[in-house]
BAVEX-873173 format. One record per residue: x, y, z of N, C-alpha, C in turn. Coordinates in steps of 0.2 Angstrom, whole numbers, padded with zeros to 4 digits, always signed. Layout:
REM BAVEX-873173
NODE    n_u    n_v    n_w   ca_u   ca_v   ca_w    c_u    c_v    c_w
NODE      X      Y      Z      X      Y      Z      X      Y      Z
...
This chain:
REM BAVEX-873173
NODE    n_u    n_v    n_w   ca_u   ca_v   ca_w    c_u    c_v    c_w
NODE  +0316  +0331  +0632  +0313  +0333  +0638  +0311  +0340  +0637
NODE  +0305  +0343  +0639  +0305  +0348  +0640  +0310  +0354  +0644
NODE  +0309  +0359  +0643  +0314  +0364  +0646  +0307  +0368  +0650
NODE  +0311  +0371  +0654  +0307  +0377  +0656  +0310  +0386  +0654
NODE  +0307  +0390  +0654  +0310  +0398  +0651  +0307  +0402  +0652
NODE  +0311  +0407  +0657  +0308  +0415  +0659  +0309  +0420  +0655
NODE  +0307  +0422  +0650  +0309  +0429  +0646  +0306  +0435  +0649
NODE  +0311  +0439  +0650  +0309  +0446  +0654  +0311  +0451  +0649
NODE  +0306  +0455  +0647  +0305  +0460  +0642  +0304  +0458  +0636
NODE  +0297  +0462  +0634  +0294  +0459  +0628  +0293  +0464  +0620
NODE  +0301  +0465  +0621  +0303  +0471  +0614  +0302  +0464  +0606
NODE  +0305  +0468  +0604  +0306  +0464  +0597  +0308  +0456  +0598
NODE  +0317  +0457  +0600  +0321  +0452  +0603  +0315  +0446  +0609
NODE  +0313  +0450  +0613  +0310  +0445  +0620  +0305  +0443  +0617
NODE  +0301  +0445  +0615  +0295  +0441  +0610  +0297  +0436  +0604
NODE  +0300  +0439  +0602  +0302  +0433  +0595  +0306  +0427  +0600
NODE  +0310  +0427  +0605  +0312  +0422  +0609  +0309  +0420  +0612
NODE  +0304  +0421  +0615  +0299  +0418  +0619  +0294  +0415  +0615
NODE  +0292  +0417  +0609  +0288  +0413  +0605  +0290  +0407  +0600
NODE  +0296  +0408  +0600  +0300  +0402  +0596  +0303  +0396  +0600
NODE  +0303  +0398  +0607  +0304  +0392  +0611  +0298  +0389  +0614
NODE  +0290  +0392  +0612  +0287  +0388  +0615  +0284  +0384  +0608
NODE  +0286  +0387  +0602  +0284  +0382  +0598  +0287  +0376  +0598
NODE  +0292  +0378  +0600  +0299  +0373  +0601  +0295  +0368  +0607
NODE  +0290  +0367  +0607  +0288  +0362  +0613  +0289  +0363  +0622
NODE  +0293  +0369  +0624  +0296  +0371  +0630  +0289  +0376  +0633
NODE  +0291  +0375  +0640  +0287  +0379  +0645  +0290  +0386  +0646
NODE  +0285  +0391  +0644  +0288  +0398  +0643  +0285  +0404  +0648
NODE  +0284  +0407  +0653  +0284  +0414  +0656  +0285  +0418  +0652
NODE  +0281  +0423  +0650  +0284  +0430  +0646  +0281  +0434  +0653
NODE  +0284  +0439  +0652  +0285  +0445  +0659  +0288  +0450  +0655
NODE  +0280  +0456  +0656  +0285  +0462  +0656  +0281  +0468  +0660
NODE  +0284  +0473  +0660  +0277  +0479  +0665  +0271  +0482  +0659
NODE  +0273  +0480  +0652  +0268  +0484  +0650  +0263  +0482  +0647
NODE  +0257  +0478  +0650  +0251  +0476  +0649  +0248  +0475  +0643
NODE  +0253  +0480  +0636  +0247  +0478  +0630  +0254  +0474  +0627
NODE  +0262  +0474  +0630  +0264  +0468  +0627  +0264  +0460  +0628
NODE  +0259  +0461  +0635  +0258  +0455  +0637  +0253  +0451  +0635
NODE  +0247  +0458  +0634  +0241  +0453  +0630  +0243  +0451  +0622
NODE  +0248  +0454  +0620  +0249  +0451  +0614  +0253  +0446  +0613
NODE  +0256  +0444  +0617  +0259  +0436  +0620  +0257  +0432  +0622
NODE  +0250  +0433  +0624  +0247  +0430  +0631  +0246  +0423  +0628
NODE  +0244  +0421  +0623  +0241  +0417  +0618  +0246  +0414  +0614
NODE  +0255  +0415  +0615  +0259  +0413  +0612  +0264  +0410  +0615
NODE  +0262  +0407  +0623  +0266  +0405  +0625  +0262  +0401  +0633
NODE  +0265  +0400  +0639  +0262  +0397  +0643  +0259  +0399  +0649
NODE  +0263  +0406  +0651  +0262  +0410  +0655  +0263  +0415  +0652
NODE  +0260  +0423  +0653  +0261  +0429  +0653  +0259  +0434  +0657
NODE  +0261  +0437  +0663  +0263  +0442  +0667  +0264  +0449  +0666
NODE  +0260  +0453  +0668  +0262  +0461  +0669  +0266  +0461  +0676
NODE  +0272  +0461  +0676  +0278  +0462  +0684  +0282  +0466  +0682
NODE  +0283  +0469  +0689  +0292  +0473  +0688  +0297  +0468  +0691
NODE  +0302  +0465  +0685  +0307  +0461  +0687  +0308  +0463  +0691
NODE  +0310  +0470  +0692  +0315  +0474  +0699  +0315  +0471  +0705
NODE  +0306  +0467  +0704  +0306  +0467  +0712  +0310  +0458  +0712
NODE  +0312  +0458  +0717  +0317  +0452  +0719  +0308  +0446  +0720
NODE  +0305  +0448  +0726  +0298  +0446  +0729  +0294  +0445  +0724
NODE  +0292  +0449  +0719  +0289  +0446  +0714  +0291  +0441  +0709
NODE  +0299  +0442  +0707  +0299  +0435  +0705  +0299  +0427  +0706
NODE  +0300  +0429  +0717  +0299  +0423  +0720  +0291  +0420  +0720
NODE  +0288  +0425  +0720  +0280  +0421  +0719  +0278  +0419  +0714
NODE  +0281  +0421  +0708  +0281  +0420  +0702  +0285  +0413  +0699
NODE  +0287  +0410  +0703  +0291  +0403  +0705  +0298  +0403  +0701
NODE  +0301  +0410  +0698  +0305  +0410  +0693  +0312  +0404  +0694
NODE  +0312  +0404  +0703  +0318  +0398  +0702  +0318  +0392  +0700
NODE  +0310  +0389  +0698  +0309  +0381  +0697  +0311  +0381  +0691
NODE  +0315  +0386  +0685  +0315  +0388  +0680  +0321  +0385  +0676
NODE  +0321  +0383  +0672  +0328  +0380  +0670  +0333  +0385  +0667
NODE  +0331  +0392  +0663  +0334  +0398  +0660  +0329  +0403  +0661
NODE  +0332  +0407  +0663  +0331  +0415  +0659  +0334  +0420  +0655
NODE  +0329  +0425  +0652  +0333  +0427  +0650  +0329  +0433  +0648
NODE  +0336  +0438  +0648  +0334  +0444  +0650  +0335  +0451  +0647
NODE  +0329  +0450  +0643  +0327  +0454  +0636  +0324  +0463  +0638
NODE  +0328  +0465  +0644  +0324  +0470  +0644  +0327  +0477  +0635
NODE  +0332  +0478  +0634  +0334  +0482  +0629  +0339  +0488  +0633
NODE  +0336  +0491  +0633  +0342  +0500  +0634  +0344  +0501  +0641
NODE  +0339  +0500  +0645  +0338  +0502  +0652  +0343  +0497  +0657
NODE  +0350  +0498  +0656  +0354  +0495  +0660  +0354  +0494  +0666
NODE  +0352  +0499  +0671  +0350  +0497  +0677  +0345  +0492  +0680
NODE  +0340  +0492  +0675  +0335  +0487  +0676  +0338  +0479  +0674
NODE  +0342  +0479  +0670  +0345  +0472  +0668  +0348  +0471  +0673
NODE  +0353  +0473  +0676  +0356  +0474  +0682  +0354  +0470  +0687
NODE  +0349  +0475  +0689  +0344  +0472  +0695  +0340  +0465  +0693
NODE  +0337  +0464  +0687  +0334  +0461  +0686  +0339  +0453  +0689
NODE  +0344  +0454  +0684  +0350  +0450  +0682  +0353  +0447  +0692
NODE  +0353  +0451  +0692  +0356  +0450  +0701  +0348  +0446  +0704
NODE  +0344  +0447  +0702  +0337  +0445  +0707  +0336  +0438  +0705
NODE  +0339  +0437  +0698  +0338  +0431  +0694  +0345  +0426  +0700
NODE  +0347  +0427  +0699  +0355  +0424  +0700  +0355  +0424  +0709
NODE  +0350  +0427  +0712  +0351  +0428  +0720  +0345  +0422  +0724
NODE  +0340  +0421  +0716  +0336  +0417  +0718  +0339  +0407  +0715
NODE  +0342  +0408  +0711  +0345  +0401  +0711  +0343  +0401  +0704
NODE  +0343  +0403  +0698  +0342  +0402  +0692  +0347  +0399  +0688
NODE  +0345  +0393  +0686  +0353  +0391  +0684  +0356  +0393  +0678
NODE  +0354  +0395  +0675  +0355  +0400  +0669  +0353  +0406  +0666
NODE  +0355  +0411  +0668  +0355  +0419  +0667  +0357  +0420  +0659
NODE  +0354  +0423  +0653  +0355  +0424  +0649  +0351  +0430  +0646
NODE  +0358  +0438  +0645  +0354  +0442  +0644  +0358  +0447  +0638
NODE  +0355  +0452  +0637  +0354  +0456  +0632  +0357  +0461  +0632
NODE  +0361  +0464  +0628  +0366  +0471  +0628  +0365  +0473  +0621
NODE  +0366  +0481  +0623  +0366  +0484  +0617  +0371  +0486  +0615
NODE  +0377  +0484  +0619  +0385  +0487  +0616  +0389  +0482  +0621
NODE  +0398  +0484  +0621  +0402  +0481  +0625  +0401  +0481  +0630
NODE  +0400  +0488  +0634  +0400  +0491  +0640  +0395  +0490  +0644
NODE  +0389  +0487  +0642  +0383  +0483  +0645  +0385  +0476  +0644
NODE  +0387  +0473  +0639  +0390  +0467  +0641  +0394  +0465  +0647
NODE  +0400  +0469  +0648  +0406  +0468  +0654  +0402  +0470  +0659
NODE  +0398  +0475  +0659  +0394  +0475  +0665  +0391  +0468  +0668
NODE  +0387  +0467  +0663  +0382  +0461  +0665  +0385  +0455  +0665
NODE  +0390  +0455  +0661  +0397  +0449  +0664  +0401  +0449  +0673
NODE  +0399  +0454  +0673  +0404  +0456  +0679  +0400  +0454  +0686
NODE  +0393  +0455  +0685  +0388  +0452  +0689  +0386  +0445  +0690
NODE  +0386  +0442  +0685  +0385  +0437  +0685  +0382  +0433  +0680
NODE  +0380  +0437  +0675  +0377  +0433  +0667  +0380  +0429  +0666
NODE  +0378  +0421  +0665  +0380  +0416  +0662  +0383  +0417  +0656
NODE  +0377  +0421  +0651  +0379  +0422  +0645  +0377  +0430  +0643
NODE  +0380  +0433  +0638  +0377  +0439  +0635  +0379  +0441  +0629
NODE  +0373  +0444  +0625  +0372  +0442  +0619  +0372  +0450  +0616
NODE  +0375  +0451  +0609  +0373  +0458  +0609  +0370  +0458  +0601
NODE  +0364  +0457  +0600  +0361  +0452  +0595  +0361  +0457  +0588
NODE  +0365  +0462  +0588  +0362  +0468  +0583  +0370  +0466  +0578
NODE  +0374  +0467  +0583  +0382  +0462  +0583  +0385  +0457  +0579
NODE  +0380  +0452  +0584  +0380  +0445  +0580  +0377  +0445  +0573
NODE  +0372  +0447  +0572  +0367  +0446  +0566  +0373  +0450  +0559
NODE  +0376  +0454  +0561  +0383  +0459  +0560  +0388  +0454  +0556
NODE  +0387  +0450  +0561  +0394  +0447  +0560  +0394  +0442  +0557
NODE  +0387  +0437  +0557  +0386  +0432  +0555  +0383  +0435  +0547
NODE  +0381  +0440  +0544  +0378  +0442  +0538  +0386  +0442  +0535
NODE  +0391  +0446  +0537  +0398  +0448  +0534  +0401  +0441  +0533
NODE  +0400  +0435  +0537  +0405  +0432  +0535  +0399  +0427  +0530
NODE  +0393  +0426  +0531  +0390  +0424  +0525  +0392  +0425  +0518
NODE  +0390  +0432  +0516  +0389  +0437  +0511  +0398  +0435  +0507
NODE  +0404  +0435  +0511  +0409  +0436  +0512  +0412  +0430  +0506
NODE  +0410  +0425  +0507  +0411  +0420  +0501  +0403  +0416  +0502
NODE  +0405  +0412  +0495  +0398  +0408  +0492  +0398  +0400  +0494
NODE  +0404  +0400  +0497  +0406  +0393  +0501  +0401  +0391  +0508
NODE  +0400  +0399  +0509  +0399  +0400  +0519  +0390  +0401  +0516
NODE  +0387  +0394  +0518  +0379  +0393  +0519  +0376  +0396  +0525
NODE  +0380  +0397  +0530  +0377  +0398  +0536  +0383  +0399  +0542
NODE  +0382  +0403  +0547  +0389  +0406  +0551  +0386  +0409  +0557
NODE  +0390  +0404  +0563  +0388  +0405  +0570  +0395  +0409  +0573
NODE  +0395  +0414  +0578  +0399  +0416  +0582  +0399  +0415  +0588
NODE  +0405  +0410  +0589  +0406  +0407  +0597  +0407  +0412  +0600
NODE  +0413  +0415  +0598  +0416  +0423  +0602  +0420  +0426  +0597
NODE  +0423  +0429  +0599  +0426  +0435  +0593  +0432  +0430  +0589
NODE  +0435  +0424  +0591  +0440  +0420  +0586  +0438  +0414  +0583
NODE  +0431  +0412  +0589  +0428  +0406  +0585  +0423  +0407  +0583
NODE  +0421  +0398  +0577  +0414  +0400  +0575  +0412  +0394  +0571
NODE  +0406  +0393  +0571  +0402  +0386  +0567  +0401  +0389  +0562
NODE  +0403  +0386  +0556  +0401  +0387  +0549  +0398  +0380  +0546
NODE  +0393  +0382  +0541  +0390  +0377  +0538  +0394  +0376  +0531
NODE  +0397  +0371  +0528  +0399  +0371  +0520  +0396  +0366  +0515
NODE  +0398  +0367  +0509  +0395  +0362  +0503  +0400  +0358  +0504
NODE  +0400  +0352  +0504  +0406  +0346  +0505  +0412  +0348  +0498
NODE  +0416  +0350  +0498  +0420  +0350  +0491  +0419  +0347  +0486
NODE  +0420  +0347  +0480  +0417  +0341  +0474  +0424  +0335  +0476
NODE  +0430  +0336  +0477  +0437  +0334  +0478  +0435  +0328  +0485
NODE  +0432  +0331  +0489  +0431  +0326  +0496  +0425  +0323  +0496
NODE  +0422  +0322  +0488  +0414  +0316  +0490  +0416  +0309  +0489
NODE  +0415  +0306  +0492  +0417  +0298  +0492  +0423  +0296  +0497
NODE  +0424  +0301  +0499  +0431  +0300  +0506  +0427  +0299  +0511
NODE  +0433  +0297  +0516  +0432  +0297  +0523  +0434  +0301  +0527
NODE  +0430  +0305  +0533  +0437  +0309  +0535  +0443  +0307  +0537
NODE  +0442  +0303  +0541  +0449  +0299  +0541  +0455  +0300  +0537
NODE  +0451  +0299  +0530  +0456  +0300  +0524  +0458  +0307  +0522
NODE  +0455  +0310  +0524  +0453  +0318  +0522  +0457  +0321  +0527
NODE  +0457  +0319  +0533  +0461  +0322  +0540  +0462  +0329  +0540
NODE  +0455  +0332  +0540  +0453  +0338  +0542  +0457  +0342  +0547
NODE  +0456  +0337  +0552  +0457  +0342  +0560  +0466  +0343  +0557
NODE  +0470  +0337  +0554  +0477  +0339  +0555  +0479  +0344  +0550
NODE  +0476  +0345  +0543  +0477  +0350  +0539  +0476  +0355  +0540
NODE  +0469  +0357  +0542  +0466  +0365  +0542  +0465  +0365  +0551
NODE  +0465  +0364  +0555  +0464  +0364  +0562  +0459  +0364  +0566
NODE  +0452  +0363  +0560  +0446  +0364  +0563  +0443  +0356  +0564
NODE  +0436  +0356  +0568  +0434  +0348  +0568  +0429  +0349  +0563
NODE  +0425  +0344  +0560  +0421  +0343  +0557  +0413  +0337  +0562
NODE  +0408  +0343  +0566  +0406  +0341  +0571  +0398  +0338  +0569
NODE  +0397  +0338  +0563  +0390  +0336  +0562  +0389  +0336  +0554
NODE  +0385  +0330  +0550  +0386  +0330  +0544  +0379  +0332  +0542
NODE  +0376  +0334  +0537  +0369  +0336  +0536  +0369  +0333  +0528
NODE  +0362  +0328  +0525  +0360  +0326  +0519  +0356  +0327  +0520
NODE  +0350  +0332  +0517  +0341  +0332  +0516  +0339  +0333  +0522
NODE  +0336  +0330  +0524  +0334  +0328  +0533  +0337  +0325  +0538
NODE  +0342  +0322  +0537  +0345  +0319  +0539  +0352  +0323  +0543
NODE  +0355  +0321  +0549  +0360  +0322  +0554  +0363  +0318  +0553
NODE  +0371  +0319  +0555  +0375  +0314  +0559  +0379  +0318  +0562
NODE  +0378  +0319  +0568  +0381  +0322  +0574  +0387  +0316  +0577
NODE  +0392  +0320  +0577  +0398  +0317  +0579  +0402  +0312  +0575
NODE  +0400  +0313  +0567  +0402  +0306  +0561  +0409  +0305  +0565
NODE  +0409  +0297  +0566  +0415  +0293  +0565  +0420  +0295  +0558
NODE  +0426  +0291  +0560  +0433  +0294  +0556  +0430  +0289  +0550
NODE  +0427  +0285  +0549  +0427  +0282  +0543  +0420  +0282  +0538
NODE  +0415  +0289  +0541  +0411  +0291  +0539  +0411  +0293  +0531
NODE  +0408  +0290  +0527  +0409  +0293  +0520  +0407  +0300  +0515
NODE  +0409  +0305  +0516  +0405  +0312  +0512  +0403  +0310  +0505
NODE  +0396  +0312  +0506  +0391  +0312  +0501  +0392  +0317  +0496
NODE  +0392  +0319  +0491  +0392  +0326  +0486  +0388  +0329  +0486
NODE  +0383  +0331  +0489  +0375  +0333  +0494  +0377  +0335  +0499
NODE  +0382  +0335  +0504  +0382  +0334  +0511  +0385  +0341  +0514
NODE  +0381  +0343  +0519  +0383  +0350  +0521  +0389  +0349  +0524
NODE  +0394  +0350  +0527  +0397  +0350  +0533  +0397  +0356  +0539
NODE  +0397  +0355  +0544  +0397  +0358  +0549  +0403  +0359  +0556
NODE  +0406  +0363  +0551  +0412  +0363  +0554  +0415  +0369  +0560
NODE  +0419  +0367  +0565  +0420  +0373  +0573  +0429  +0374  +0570
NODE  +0428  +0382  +0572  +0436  +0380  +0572  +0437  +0389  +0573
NODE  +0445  +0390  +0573  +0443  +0398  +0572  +0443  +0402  +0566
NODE  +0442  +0408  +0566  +0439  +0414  +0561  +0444  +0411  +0556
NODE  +0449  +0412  +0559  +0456  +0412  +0554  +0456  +0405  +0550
NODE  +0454  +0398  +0555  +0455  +0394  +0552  +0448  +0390  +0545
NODE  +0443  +0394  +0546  +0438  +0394  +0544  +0439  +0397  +0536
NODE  +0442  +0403  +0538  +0441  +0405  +0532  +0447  +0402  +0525
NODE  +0453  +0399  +0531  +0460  +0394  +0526  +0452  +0388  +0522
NODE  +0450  +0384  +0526  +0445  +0379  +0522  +0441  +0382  +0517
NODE  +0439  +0387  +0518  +0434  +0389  +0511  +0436  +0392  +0507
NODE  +0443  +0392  +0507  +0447  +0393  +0502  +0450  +0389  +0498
């Protein structure tokens, strides 16, 4: 089903997010005050607007509540995220998702009411380091500062087992939440799913516990 999505500032971050979700099939708003970043989005997404968040009023005419997320890509200017973040959250957005450039604009814009907030300079940080970190780690998401999604090669040792057999979650403490072959998915493999020698696994668990398995 389609989604719907308000991206508010259109820096590096707010454009490459708002043009990757409308590829993604999804209904997209780009907003931001400066006219020559909106004409250059205007063509890549479903709406694009020259507004000042700030104002509460214009976002109401702007229909931002019928919106299923936004998010809010302004950059440095905390006050503005603030306000913006507060106008979103006052008018009934069901999900607020914004942007910081450090800790202290996080805790702020948690403290107001952010759903979620991201500090993307961070992440890409962290996720490069534990990549780079071993040759086992294909790919690495950070849930929060103890947990984390890693992608792995199936072991040579664990192809043609089940997990059941393998009993992941009682050895090493993480679950194994999604299997990957080629094109192929299997989201939520049952216990007597077979691992392939090809097969990615996809596994949640914490830093600590992540790093014991790819070991």
């Amino acid at each position: 089903m389609k989604k719907t999505y308000v991206i508010i500032g259109l820096g590096k971050f707010g454009t490459a997010v708002a043009e990757r979700l409308y590829e993604l099939d999804n209904e997209v708003l780009a907003i931001d005050e400066c006219t020559e970043s909106v004409q250059r989005i205007e063509n890549k997404v479903t709406y694009a607007v020259v507004a000042d968040a700030r104002d509460e009023n214009v976002l109401r005419s702007l229909g931002v509540k019928n919106y299923d997320c936004a998010i809010v890509a302004i950059g440095t200017d905390l006050a503005a995220s603030v306000i913006t973040t507060l106008n979103l959250k006052e008018l009934g957005v069901p999900q607020v998702i914004c942007k910081a450039t450090d800790e202290t604009q996080k805790r702020a814009l948690e403290k107001i009411g952010a759903d979620r907030v991201l500090i993307p300079e961070r992440e890409i940080g962290i996720k490069l380091a534990q990549t780079i970190s071993s040759t086992s780690i294909l790919d690495f998401i950070e849930l929060s500062r103890e947990y984390g999604i890693a992608e792995l090669p199936t072991p040579a040792h664990w192809a043609g087992k089940t997990l059941r057999e393998l009993n992941v979650r009682a050895k090493y403490g993480v679950n194994i939440i999604a299997l990957k072959s080629g094109s192929k998915v299997n989201v939520s493999p049952a216990a007597d799913a077979v691992l392939q020698a090809d097969a990615v696994l996809v596994v949640v668990g914490t830093n600590e516990q992540l790093a014991k398995l790819k070991s």
